[in-house]
C-alpha positions in Angstrom: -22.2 146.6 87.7 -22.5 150.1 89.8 -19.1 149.9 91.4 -17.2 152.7 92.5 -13.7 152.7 93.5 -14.4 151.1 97.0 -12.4 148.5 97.3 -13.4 146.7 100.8 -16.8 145.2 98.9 -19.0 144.1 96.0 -17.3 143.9 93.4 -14.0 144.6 94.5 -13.7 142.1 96.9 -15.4 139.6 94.3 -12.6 140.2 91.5 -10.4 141.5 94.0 -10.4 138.7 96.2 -9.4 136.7 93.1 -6.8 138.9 92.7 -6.7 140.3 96.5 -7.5 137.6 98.7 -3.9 136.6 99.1 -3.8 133.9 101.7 -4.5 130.2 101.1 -4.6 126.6 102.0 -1.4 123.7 98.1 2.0 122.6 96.1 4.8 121.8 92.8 2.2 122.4 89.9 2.1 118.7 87.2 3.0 120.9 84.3 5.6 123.2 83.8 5.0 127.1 85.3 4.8 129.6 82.3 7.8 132.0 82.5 8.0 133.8 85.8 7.5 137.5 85.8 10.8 139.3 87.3 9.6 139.8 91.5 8.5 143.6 91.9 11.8 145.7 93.3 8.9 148.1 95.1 9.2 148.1 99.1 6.7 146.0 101.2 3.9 147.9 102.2 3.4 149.0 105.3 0.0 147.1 106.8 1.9 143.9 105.2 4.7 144.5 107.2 2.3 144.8 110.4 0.6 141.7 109.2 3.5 139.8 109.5 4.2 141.7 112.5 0.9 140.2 114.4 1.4 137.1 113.1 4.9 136.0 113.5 6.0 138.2 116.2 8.6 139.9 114.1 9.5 143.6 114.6 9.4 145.9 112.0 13.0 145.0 110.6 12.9 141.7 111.3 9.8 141.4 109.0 11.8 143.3 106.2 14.5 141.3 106.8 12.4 138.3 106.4 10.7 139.5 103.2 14.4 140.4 101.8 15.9 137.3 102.4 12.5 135.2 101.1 13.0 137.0 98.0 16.8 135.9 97.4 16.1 132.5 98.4 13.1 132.4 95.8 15.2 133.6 92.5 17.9 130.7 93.8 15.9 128.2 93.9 15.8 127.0 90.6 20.0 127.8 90.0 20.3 125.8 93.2 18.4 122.8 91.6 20.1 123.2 87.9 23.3 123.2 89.6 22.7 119.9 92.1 21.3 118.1 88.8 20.4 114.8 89.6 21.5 114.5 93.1 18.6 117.3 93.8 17.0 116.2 97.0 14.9 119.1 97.4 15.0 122.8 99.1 13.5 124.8 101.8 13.6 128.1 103.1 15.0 128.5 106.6 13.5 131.1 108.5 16.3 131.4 111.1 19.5 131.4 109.1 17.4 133.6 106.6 18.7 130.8 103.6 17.6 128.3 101.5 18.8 125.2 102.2 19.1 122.4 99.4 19.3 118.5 100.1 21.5 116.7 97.8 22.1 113.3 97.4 25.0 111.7 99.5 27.2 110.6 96.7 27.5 113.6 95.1 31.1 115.2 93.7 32.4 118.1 95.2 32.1 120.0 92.3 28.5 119.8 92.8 28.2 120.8 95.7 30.5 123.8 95.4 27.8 124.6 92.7 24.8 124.4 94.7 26.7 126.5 97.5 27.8 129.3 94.6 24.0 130.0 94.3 24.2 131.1 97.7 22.5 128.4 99.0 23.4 125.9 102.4 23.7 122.3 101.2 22.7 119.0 103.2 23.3 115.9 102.2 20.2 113.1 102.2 20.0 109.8 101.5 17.4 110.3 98.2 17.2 112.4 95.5 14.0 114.1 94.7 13.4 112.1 91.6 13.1 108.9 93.6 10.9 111.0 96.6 8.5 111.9 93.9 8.4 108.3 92.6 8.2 106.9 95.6 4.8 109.4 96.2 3.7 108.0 92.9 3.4 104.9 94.1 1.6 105.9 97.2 -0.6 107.7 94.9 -1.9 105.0 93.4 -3.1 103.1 96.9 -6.9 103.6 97.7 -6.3 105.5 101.1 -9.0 105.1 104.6 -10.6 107.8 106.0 -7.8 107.9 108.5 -5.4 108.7 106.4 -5.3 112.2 105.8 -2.8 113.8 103.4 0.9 112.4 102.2 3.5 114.8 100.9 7.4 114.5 99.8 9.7 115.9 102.7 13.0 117.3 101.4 14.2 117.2 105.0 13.5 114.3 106.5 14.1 113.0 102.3 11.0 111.0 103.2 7.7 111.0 101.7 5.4 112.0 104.7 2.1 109.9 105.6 -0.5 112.4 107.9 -2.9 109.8 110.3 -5.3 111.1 112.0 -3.9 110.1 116.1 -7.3 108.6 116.9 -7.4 106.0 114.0 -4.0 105.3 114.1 -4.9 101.5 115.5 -7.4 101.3 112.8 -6.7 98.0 111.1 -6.7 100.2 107.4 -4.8 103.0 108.6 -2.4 100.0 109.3 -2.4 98.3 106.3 -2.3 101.5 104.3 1.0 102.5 106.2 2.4 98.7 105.7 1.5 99.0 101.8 3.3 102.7 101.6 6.7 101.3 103.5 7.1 99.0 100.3 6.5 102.0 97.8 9.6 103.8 99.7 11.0 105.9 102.9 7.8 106.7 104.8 7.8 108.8 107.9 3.8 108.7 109.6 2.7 112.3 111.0 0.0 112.1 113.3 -2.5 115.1 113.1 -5.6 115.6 115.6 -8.0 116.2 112.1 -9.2 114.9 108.9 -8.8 117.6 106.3 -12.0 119.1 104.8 -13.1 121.7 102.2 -13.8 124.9 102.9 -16.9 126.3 101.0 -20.0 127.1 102.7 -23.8 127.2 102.5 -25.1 131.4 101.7 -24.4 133.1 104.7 -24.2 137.1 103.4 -20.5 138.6 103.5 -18.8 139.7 100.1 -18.1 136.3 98.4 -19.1 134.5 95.4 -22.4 132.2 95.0 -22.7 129.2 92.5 -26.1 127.6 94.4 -26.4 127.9 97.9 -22.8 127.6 97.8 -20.5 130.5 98.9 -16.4 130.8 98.0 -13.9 133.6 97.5 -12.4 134.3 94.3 -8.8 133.5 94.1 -6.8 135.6 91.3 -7.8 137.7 88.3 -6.9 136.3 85.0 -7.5 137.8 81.7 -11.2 136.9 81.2 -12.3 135.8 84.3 -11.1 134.3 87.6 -9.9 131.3 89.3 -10.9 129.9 92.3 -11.6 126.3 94.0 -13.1 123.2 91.9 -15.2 122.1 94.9 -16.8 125.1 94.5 -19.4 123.7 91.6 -19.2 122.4 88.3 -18.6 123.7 84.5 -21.8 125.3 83.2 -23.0 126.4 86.2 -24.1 130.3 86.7 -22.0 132.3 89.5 -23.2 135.1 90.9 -21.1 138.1 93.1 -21.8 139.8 96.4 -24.9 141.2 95.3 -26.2 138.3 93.6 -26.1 139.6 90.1 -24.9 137.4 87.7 -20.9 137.5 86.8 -20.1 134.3 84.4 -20.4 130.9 84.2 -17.9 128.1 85.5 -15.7 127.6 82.0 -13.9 124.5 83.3 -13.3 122.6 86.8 -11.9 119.5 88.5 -12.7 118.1 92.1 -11.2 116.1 93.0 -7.8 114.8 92.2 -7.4 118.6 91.3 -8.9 121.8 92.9 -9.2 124.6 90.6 -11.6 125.7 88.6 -12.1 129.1 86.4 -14.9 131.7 85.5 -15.8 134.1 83.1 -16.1 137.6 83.7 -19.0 140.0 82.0 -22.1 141.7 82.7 -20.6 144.6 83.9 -18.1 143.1 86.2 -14.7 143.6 85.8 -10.9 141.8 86.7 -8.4 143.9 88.0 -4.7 142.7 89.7 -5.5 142.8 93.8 -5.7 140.7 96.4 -8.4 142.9 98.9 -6.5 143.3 102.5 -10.5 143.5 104.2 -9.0 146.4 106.3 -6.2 144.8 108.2 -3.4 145.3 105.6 -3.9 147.4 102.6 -5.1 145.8 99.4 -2.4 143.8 97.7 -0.6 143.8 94.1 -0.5 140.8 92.1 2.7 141.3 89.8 3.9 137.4 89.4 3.2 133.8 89.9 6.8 133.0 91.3 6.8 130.2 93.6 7.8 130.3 97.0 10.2 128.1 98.6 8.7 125.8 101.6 9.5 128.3 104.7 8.6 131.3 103.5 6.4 133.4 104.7 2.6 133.5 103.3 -0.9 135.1 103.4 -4.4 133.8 102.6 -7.5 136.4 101.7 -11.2 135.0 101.9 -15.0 136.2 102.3 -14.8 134.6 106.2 -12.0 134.7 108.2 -10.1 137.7 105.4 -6.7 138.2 105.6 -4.1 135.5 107.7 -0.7 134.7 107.3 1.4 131.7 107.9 4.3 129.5 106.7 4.5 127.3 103.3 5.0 123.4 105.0 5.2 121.3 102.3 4.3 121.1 98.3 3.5 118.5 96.0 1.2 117.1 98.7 -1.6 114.7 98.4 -4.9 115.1 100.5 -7.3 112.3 101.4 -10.7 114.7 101.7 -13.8 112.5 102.2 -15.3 113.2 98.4 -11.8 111.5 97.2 -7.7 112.9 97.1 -6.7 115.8 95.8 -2.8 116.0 94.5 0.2 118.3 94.2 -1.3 120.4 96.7 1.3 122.9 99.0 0.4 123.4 102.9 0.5 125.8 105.0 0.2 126.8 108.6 -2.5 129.4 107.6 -6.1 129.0 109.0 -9.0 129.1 106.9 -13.1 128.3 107.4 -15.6 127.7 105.6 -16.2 129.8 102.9 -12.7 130.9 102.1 -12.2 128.0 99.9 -11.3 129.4 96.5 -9.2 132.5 97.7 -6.0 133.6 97.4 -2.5 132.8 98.9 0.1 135.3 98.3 3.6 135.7 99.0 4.7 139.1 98.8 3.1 140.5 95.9 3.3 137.1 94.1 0.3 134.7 93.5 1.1 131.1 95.2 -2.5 129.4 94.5 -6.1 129.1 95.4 -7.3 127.9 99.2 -8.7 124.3 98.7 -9.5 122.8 102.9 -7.8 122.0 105.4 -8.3 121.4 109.2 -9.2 124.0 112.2 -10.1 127.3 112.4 -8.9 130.6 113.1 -9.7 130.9 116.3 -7.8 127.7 117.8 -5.7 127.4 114.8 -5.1 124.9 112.4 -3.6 124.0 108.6 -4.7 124.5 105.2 -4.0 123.3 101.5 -4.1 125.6 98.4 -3.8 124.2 94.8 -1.0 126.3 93.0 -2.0 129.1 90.4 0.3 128.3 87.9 -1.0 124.7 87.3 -4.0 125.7 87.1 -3.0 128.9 84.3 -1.5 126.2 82.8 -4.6 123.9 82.5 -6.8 126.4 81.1 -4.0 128.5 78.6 -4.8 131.2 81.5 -2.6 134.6 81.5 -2.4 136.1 85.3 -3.8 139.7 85.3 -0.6 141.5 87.3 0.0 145.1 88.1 
């Protein structure tokens, strides 16, 4: 591959945009997250800074701020969740106090909650735990959902699971009977949204993405070997080609739906290196971790269309009701996406959060997208991240 050290195209934004494109549509991972790389100590750079300044309306130190306190909330998370023990009802990130808060079952002793708030952590008490949340999702799972259904998540604070109907179905007599069926599985609150999620990969329309067919996506994140992107994208065995349309790897293993994620090899003169690409409107990003971010943080999705938006994590562990069948354990965001960006990257600071999967909207009248989390999908492949 004749690649220089341009970054903006080719090849950089093909392996880069696995490791660069760091803003996407996801959720808690189904097996357990390989150990967590320390978070880099290195400042925020600058165009991420003004990224978050255009997009949240945050001045410059209130976008440092922001990033500072996103960061202390992240490494508590899990203390905060050991210490609540089985009274854990969940956590979030809360943008305006700066904290995490984490719901704990009514019920609990006070030595629990003194143990939760050591972690530095607020504490609200909820009427569920996580563990019966999750179950009750389960059990949700397992219903065959209508078109008008579109997505169902566990809420930590409403300590609910969450049912998304599309407002113009909401009469429809399956939308009803879904919701009525749901109720008995456990505490449901019904969303209405104004669209049915969809995928986000496109037919070839030039730009500096990846091909399998007429199909275009963006890479997601570098791993040793290869990359990892959407399973919508195309099947195992099939050829991928890069920007130029010479020929990269093949698709090694992928699963669409009831997952999203798929992973390719890397060779014939193409290379992986540990970037998101910034397309020009923040400098091109560093991939040193995989550590999760709370729901409330702050996040940023890179891709071959729209490039390089931010938004907020709104829920994990979320199922999605696309029309080719539902997709679980997704996390979403208030990012927009189009088509074409399915596959790319969603970053949180310089930490990889997960590959864009669909969603709803665009980025011109806005909209929200899903992204299935990178470490479940290192996990299902034995993948290692490629960090800086």
């Amino acid at each position: 591959m004749r690649r220089t050290t341009t970054l903006s195209t080719g090849l950089a934004s093909l392996l880069l945009i696995g490791s660069w494109a760091a803003v996407g549509t996801g959720s808690a991972s189904a097996a357990a997250a390989p150990e967590a790389a320390p978070t880099s100590k290195a400042p925020a750079s600058d165009a991420l800074i003004d990224a978050m300044r255009r997009d949240f309306g945050l001045t410059k130190a209130g976008a440092e701020a922001r990033l500072a306190a996103e960061k202390t909330a992240t490494a508590a998370e899990p203390k905060a969740e050991r210490a609540a023990g089985a009274a854990y009802g969940g956590s979030w990130f809360d943008a305006d106090s700066g904290r995490l808060t984490v719901a704990v079952k009514s019920g609990a002793s006070a030595a629990t909650l003194d143990s939760v708030r050591a972690t530095g952590a607020s504490v609200r008490t909820v009427k569920y735990s996580a563990r019966q949340l999750d179950a009750a999702k389960t059990r949700i799972d397992k219903l065959a959902a209508p078109e008008g259904v579109s997505n169902w998540y566990v809420d930590a604070e409403s300590s609910s699971v969450v049912v998304g109907v599309v407002a113009a179905q909401r009469a429809d007599n399956d939308v009803r009977k879904f919701l009525a069926k749901a109720r008995t599985a456990g505490p449901v609150t019904v969303e209405e949204t104004s669209k049915a999620p969809e995928t986000f990969a496109a037919g070839t329309v030039g730009g500096d993405p990846f091909y399998t067919g007429n199909v275009r996506c963006s890479i997601g994140f570098s791993v040793h070997g290869g990359f990892v992107t959407a399973g919508h994208c195309g099947g195992a065995g099939q050829g991928v080609s890069g920007w130029d349309r010479s020929y990269i790897g093949n698709i090694q293993g992928s699963s669409f739906p009831e997952n999203d994620y798929a992973w390719v090899n890397v060779g014939s003169g193409w290379w992986t290196v540990p970037v998101v690409l910034g397309w020009g409107t923040v400098s091109d990003q560093l991939v040193r971790g995989s550590n999760e971010a709370p729901v409330g943080a702050s996040i940023c999705r890179s891709g071959s269309t729209t490039h390089w938006h931010c938004g907020n994590v709104l829920a994990k562990n979320e199922t999605v009701n696309y029309s080719q069948g539902a997709v679980r354990q997704m996390t979403k965001t208030s990012v927009c996406a189009e088509p074409g960006d399915s596959g790319g990257s969603f970053i949180s600071g310089d930490q990889a959060q997960g590959v864009t999967s669909g969603g709803w909207g665009n980025c011109s009248t806005g909209g929200e997208t899903w992204y299935q989390p990178i470490n479940e999908i290192l996990n299902r492949y034995g993948l290692t991240l490629h960090t800086a």
